[in-house]
N, C-alpha and C positions, 0 to 999 in steps of 0.2 A: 504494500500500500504506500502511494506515494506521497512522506511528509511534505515535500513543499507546500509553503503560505500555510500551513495549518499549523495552530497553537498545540502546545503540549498536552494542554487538561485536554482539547479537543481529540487529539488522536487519543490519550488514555480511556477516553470516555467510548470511540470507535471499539478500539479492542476489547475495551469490557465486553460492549455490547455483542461483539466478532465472539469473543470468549463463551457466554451463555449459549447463545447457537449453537456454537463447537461441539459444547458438552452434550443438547438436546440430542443434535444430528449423532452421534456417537452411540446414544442410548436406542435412537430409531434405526441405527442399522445392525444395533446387539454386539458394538464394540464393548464388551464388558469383561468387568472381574469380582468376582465375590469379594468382598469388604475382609479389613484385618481383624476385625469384631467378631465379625463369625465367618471363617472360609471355609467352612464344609457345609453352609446352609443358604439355599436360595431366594432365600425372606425379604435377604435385605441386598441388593448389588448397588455398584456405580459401576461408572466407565473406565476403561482400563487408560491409561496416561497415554498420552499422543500430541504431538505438537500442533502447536496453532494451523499453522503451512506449512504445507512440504518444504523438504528441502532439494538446492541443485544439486543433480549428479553430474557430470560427464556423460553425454550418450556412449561416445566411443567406449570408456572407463566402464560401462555399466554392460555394454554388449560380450565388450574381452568376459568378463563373471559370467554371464550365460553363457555363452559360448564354450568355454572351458567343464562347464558342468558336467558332460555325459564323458569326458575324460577324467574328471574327477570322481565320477561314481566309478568307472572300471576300475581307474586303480584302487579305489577302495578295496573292490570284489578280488582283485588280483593280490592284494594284499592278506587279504582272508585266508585266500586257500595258499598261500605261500609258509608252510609252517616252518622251513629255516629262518626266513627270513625277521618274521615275530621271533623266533626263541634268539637270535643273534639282535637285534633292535633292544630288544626288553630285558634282557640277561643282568647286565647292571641294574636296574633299575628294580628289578622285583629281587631282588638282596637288601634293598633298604627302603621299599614302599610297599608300606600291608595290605594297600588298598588293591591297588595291580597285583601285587603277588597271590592274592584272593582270587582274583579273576583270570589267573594266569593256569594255575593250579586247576581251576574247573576245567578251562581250553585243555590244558594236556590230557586230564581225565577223559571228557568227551570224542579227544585225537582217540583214542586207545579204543573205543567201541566201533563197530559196523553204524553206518548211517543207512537207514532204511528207506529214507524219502530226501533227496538230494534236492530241496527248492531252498532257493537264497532270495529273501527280501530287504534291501539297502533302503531306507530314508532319511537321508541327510540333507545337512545345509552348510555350504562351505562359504565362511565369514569372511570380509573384507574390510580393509579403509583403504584411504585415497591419500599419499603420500606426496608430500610436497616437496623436491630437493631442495637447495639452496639457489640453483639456479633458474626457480620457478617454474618447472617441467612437471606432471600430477601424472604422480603411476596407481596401478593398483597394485597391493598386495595381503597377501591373505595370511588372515590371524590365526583361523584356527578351522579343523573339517569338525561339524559334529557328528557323529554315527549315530546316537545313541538320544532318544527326547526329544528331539529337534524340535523346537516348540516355535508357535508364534504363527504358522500356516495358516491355522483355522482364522485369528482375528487378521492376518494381513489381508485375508481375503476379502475382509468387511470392508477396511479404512478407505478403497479410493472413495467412496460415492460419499463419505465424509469430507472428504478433501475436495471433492469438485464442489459440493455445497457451499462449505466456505467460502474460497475464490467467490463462486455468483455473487455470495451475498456481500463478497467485498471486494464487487464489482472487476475482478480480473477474469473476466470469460476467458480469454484467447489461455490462458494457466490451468484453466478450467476443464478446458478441452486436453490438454496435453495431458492430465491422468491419466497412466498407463492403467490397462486392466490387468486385472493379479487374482488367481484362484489356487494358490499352493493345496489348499481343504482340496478340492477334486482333483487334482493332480494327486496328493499323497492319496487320497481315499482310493484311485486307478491302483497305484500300485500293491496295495493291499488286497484288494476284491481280487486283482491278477492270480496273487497268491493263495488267498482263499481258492479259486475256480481248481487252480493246479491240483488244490490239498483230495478234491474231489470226492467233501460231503456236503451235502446240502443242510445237513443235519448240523453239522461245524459250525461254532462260533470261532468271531475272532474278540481277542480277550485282550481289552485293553488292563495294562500291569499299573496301575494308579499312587500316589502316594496317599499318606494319609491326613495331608495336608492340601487341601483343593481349591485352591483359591481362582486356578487359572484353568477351570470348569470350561468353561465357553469354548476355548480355544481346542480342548479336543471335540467337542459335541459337535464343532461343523464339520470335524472327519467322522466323526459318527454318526452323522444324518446324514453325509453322503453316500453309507454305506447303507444306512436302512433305505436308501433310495434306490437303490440295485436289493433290496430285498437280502441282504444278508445281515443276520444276526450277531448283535453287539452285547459283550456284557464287560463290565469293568468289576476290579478285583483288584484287590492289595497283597502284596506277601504273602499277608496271615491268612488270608482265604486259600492261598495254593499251600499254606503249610499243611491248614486243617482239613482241607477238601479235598485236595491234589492227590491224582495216583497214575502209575501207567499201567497198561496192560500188556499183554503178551507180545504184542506186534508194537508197543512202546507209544501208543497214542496215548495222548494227554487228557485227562477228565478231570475236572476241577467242579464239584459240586454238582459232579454228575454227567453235567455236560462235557462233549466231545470239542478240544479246542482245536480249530484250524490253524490261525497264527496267534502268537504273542505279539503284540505289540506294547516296546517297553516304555512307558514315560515316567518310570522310576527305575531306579539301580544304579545308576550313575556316578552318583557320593555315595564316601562311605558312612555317612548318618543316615543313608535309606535303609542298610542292613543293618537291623534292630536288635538280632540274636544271631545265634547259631541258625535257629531255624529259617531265618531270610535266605543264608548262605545256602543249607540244604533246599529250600523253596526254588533259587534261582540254578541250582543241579539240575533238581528233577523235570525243570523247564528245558533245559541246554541240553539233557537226554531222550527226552521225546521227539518225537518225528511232527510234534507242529513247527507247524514255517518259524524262525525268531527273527522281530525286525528289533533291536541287530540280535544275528547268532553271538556267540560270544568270541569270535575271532575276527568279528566284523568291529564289536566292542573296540575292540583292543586296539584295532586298524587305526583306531581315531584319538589313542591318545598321542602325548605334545610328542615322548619320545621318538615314536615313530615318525611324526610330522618333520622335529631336525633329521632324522637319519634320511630321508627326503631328499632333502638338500644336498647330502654329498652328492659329490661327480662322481656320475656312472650309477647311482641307483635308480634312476626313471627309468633308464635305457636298462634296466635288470627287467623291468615289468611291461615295457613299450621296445621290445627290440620292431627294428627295420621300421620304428614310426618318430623319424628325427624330428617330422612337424610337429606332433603330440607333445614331444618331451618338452621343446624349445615353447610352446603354449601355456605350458604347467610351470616352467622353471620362471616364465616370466613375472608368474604372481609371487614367486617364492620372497619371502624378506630374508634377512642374513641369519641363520640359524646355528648354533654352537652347541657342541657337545660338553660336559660337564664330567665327562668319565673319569676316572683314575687314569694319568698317562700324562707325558708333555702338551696332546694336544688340549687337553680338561685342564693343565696348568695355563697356557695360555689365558682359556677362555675368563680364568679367574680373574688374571692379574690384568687382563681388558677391562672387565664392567667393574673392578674397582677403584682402574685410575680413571672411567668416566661412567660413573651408574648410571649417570644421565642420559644415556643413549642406550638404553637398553631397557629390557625389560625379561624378570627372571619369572617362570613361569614353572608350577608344580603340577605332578599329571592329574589333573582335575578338573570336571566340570563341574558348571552353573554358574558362573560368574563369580566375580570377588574376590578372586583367588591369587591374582598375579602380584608381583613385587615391585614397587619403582624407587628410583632415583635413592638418596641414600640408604633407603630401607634393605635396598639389595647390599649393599657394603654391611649388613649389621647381622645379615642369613651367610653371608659368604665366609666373612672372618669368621664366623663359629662355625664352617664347617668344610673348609677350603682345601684341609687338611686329612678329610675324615670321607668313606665312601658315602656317606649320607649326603653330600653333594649331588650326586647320581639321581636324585627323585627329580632332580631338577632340570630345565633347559634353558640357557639362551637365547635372546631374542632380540634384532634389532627393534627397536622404538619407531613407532612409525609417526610421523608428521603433518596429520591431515588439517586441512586450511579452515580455521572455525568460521562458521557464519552464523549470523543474527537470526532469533526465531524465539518466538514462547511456547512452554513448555504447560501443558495442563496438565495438575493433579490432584486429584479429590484434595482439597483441603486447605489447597498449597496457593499463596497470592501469584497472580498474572504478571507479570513479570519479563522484559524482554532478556536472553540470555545469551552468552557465545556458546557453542553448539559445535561438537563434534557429531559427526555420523558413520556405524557400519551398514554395510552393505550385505545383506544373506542371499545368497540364493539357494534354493530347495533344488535336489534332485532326488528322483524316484527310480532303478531298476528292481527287476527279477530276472534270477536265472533259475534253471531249472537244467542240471547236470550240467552237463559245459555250456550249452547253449542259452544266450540272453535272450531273451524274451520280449525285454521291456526295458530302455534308457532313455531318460528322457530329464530336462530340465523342466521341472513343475513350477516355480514363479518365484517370485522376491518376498528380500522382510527389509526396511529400513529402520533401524533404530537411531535413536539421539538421544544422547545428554549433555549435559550439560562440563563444559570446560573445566569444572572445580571439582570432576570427580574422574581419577582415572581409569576405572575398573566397573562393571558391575552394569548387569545386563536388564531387560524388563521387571522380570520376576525377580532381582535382588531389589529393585527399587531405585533404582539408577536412571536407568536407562527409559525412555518411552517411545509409543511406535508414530513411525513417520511413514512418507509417502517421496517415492523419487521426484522430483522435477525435472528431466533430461535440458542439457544447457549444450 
């Protein structure tokens, strides 16, 4: 909106009024999240956090991220079935992290059985920002792939007709129009139904894995009423229902309270505060043994932590998984940022005595999802000297800092004053396959997530409370 000739209370007074709309249009197209008051009950919701107007991307910056997609899912899937490759990647690393060593432990177990039904379901979203060099040139590079919850599909699919709303009502039509359309919810629900069909019951639920904290409700339910749309049966469950319910039978099919499961779909396990007991650990066994689809298997899991993401990066690992496709590799290596290994060795001494004579270019990173997690600027000098010396190093990785160019925007959140803010943004894109024994089935990029927040905070995504969803504006 354009300040010239207009006074300050008068544009304040604009954006209030821009602001109230915001929120209504948010509630009218079911951009929601259950309240911190009660989030396992649907009594009482508001709107899940979203900024006023989109923000600009890069067309070209925004196409390279699709486009890379359905090369980013193979390697994932190539990674999977690659088991030197995981036990040689993770080897340090599950010596001094419980959490991988946990999930590492099931994967071997699971190697060591006959697999009776050979169908692989992948739904990820491989994150980005928009890095700015010194000499004012804007790349992309990518933060992080997630295998495993990939959250945010269902409501990005709501927010454009939020975002074009806006604009009208504050009068930028021709912005208005440029809202790209975005359905990740039917694209991930495709890939899912896929693998349901493969499992080949009709009788088969596919079982969404839940936490026991549900606040961001919404956001699976529009994968889940995509599915009841195709007439396929949805039921949602927690650990403690596959601890207390859960059994296989002979042929290793999975029954949880009776019912016959087709796929797992995981939107818990992730952290190690989702496994609550022992019996979470056995629950998510007797899941990884069965012959329902797992979106992710548990080597699919694995694919997607940070360590394997730097081993990535060395020269000559893409062309381990992409031989005779030099254009593939040179596409993926573009997004790559500067990645270091942390191991015991000269090259792990190196990378110490880098990010402590400049933390500030870096960012140290632990194998964990959900946000929140990552190290910056002195705080990494203060995890390194305590352990620079010691294998417990190894849980960690390296990472260049990336430098995305802030811009101006307000940020809505239940409760929180209107406010204009500098504004960083990532970039997601969803992608969706299935394979089914060697053969893929199903690759495909299923659509975008933009998040923003706010400059004052360096880490932490939607659901930590950081972060909120935006909409691209291609520039």
């Amino acid at each position: 909106m354009s300040t010239s000739g207009i006074s300050e209370d008068v544009l304040r007074d604009d954006i209030k009024g821009l602001g109230e709309v915001a929120k209504d249009t948010a509630l009218l197209n079911g951009v929601l999240m259950r309240t911190k008051d009660t989030p396992n009950s649907s009594e009482v919701v508001s709107y899940a956090p979203f900024t006023l107007f989109p923000s600009p991307v890069p067309k070209s910056l925004f196409h390279q991220a699709l486009e890379a997609q359905t090369h980013f899912n193979r390697l994932v899937d190539r990674i999977s079935q690659s088991p030197d490759f995981l036990e040689e990647a993770l080897s340090s690393t599950i010596k001094v992290d419980d959490f991988t060593a946990r999930l590492f432990s099931i994967y071997r177990q699971v190697q060591q059985e006959p697999q009776t039904l050979s169908i692989v379901l992948g739904l990820n979203r491989s994150d980005y920002m928009l890095d700015q060099s010194p000499d004012g040139t804007t790349s992309l590079k990518q933060i992080e792939i997630n295998t495993i919850a990939a959250s945010f599909g269902g409501l990005a699919s709501r927010t454009p007709d939020v975002h074009r709303h806006i604009l009208k009502v504050a009068n930028r039509l021709e912005e208005s129009r440029q809202i790209l359309d975005n359905n990740p919810a039917a694209g991930l629900a495709k890939g899912l139904a896929k693998a349901w069909e493969l499992y080949g019951s009709e009788r088969a639920v596919v079982m969404f894995l839940v936490e026991d904290v549900q606040r961001n409700i919404y956001d699976h339910r529009y994968v889940e009423n995509e599915l009841w749309l195709r007439d396929i049966p949805v039921i949602r469950r927690k650990f403690e229902d596959v601890c207390q319910t859960g059994s296989l039978d002979k042929n290793k099919r999975l029954f949880v309270g009776g019912q016959e499961v087709a796929v797992v779909y995981f939107r818990n396990g992730y952290m190690p505060q989702n496994y609550t007991s022992e019996q979470s650990w056995e629950a998510r066994l007797l899941m990884e043994r069965s012959c329902a689809v797992k979106c992710p298997d548990i080597s699919t899991h694995l694919a997607g932590t940070k360590k394997v993401q730097q081993e990535l990066a060395r020269p000559g690992v893409l062309e381990r998984f992409f031989p005779n496709e030099p254009e593939t590799v040179a596409q993926l290596q573009a997004t790559f940022a500067g990645l270091y290994t942390l191991d015991m060795g000269d090259e792990g001494d190196r990378t110490v005595d880098m990010a402590l004579a400049a933390p500030d270019r870096y960012v140290l990173k632990p194998q964990r999802e959900g946000g929140g997690n990552n190290i910056y600027g002195q705080d990494i000098c203060g995890v390194l000297e305590g352990v620079k010396d010691s294998t417990e190093r190894t849980a960690y990785i390296l990472m260049d800092k990336i430098h995305p160019q802030p811009v101006s925007n307000y940020l809505l959140r239940p409760g929180a004053p209107l406010q204009p803010s500098q504004c960083l943004s990532e970039l997601g894109v969803f992608g969706a396959y299935v394979r089914t024994g060697r053969e893929m089935v199903m690759n495909e990029c299923v659509g975008h997530l933009l998040r923003t927040k706010s400059c004052a905070h360096e880490d932490g995504g939607v659901a930590a409370g950081v972060a909120v969803l935006d909409n691209p504006l291609l520039i």
